[in-house]
C-alpha positions in Angstrom: 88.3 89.0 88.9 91.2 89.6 91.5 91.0 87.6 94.5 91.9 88.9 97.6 91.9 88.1 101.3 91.5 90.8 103.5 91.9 89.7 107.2 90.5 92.3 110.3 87.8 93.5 107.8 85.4 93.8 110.3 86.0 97.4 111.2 88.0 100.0 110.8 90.9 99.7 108.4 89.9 96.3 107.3 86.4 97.4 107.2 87.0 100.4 105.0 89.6 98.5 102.6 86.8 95.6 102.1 84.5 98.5 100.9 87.0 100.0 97.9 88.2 96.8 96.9 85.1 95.6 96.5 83.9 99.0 94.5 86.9 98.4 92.7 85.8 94.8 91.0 87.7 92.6 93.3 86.0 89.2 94.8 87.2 90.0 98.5 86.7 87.6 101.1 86.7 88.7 104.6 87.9 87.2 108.0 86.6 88.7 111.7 87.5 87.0 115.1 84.4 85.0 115.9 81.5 86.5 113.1 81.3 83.8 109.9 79.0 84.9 106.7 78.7 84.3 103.5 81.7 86.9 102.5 83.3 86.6 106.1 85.6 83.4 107.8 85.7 83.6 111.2 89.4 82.8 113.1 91.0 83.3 116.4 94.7 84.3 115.7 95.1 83.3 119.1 95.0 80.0 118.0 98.1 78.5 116.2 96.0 76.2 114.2 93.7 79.4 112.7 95.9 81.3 110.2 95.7 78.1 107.9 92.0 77.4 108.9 91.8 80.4 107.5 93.7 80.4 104.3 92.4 76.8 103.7 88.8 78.3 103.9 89.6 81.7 102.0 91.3 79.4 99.3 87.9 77.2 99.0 85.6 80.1 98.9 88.0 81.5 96.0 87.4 78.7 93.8 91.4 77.7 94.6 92.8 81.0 93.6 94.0 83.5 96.1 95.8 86.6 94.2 96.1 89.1 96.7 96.9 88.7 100.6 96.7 91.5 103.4 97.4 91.5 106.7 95.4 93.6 108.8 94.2 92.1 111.7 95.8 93.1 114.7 95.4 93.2 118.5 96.4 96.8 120.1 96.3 96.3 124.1 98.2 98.1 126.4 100.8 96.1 128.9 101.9 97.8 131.8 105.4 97.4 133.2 104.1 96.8 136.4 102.0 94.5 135.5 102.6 90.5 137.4 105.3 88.4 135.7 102.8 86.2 134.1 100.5 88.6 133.3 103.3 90.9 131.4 104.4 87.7 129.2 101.0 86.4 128.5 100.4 89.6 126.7 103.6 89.8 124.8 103.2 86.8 123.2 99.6 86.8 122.9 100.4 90.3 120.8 103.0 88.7 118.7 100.5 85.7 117.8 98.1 88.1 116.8 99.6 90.8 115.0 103.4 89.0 113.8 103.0 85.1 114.0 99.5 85.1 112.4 100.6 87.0 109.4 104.0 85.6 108.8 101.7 81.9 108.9 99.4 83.4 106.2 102.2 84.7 104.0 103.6 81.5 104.1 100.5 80.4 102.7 100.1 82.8 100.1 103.8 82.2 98.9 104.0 79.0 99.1 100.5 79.1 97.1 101.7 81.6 94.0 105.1 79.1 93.4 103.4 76.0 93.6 101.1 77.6 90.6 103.4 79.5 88.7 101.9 82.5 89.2 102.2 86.3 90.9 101.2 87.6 93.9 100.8 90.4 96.0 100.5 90.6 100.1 99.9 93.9 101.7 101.2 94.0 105.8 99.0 96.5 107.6 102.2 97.7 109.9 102.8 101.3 112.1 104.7 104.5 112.8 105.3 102.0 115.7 108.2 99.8 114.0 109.5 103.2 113.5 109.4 105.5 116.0 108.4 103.0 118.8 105.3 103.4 121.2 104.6 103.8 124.9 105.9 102.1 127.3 103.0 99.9 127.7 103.0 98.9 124.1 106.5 97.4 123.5 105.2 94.4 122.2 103.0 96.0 119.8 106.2 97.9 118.7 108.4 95.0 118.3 105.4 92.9 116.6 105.5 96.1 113.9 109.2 96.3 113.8 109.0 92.4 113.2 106.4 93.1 110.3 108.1 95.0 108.6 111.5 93.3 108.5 109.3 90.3 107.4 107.7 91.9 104.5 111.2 93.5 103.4 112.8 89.6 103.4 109.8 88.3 101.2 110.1 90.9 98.6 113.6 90.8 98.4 113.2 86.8 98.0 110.5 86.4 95.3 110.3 89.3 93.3 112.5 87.3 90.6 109.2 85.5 90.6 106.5 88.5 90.7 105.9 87.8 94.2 105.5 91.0 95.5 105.7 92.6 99.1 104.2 96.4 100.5 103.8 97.2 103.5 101.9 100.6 104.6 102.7 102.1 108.0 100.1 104.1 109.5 100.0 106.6 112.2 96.7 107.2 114.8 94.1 106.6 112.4 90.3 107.3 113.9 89.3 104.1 114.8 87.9 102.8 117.7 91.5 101.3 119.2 93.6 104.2 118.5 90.4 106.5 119.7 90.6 104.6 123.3 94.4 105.0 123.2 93.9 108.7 122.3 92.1 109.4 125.1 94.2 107.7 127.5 96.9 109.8 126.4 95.7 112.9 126.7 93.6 113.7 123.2 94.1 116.9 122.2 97.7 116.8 123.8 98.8 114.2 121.9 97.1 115.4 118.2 99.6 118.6 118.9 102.8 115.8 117.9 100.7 115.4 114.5 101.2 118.4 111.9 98.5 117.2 109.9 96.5 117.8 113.1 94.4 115.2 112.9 94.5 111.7 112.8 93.6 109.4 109.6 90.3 108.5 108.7 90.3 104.8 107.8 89.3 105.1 104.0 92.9 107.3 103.8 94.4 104.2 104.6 92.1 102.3 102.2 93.4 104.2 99.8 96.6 103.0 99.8 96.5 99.2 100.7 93.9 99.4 97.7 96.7 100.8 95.6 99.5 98.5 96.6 97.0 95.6 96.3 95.7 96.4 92.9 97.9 99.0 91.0 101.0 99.8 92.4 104.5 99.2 90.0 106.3 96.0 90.5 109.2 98.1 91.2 107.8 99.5 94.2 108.2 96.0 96.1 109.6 95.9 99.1 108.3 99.9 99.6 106.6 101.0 103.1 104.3 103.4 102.7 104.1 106.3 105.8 100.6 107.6 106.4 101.0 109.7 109.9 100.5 113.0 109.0 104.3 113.7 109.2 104.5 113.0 112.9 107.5 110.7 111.9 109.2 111.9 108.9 112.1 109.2 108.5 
């Protein structure tokens, strides 16, 4: 049975990729912010010290084996430029913890894991249209943590694939989930669905979809691919 960590599973994209891989046969073991079960270990990414609490945990639970990493979990929360000095860098970094540091500590991990072993091993990064195309201007950080995410994932698969270590990263547009729906609606709604072609936004299990693939069927030689899902609002 493939082992795999899924962190943000609690809801929405996470959510909805713990559901397939779990219909597909996997032994998926699930992290959330502050809710611990059975299936789920509970870590604050604002906390240095939880990204290996986690792993540590995950690893146990696993019976030592982890074959499959993704990196979901992210923090989406709007900093306005006029915002106080402190306030405005509080933020920033406390975006990059969450959404850049925290994975980049877990991959780390899960590398360092798979050579230690001998063995192969897959991470999937959750990133966005954002490290793309960019994002308001009260979401720089979450733009740059993106940008960051992917340039990360591009420098681990070009480092290990000699050793099956292998890197996707999937960058999704607004996908209907309770963030993106309160961002929609600050930004107009309907307004801003008329930059989509698609029209709509994703549904979470589109995205599912394809972090299921990469995590479970995709070719080596697609390592180091990103994978656009945004209903060609950013065709690159």
């Amino acid at each position: 049975m493939t082992s795999i960590l899924v962190t943000g599973s609690s809801r929405g994209i996470g959510a909805a990729t713990r559901t397939l891989l779990a219909e597909r046969g996997a032994g998926v073991i699930g992290h959330a912010t502050s809710a611990s079960d059975g299936t789920t270990v509970a870590a604050d990414f604002a906390s240095p010290a939880a990204p290996q609490m986690l792993w540590e945990e995950a690893l146990d639970r696993a019976g030592g084996a982890i074959d499959v990493l993704v990196n979901n979990a992210g923090l989406f929360d709007a900093n306005p430029l006029d915002s106080s000095d402190i306030e405005w860098l509080d933020k920033w970094e406390e975006t990059l913890r969450i959404n850049l540091t925290a994975a980049a500590q877990l991959s780390r991990f899960a590398v360092r894991h798979w050579l230690e072993r001998g063995v192969t091993g897959r991470i999937v990064h959750v990133a966005s249209r954002a490290a793309y195309r960019g994002d308001s201007p009260a979401h720089w950080h979450y733009a740059a943590a993106k940008g960051g995410m992917v340039a990360m994932h591009k420098s681990i698969a070009r480092a290990y694939a000699a050793q099956g270590i292998l890197s996707f990263a999937v960058a999704p547009g607004f996908t209907d989930t309770a963030m993106a729906g309160d961002y929609l609606a600050s930004r107009g709604g309907e307004e801003l669905l008329r930059d989509i072609p698609l029209g709509r936004v994703a549904q979470p299990e589109e995205i599912a979809r394809i972090i299921a693939f990469c995590a479970l069927d995709a070719p080596e030689s697609m390592t180091g691919a990103v994978i656009d899902a945004n209903g060609a609002s950013y065709v690159r």
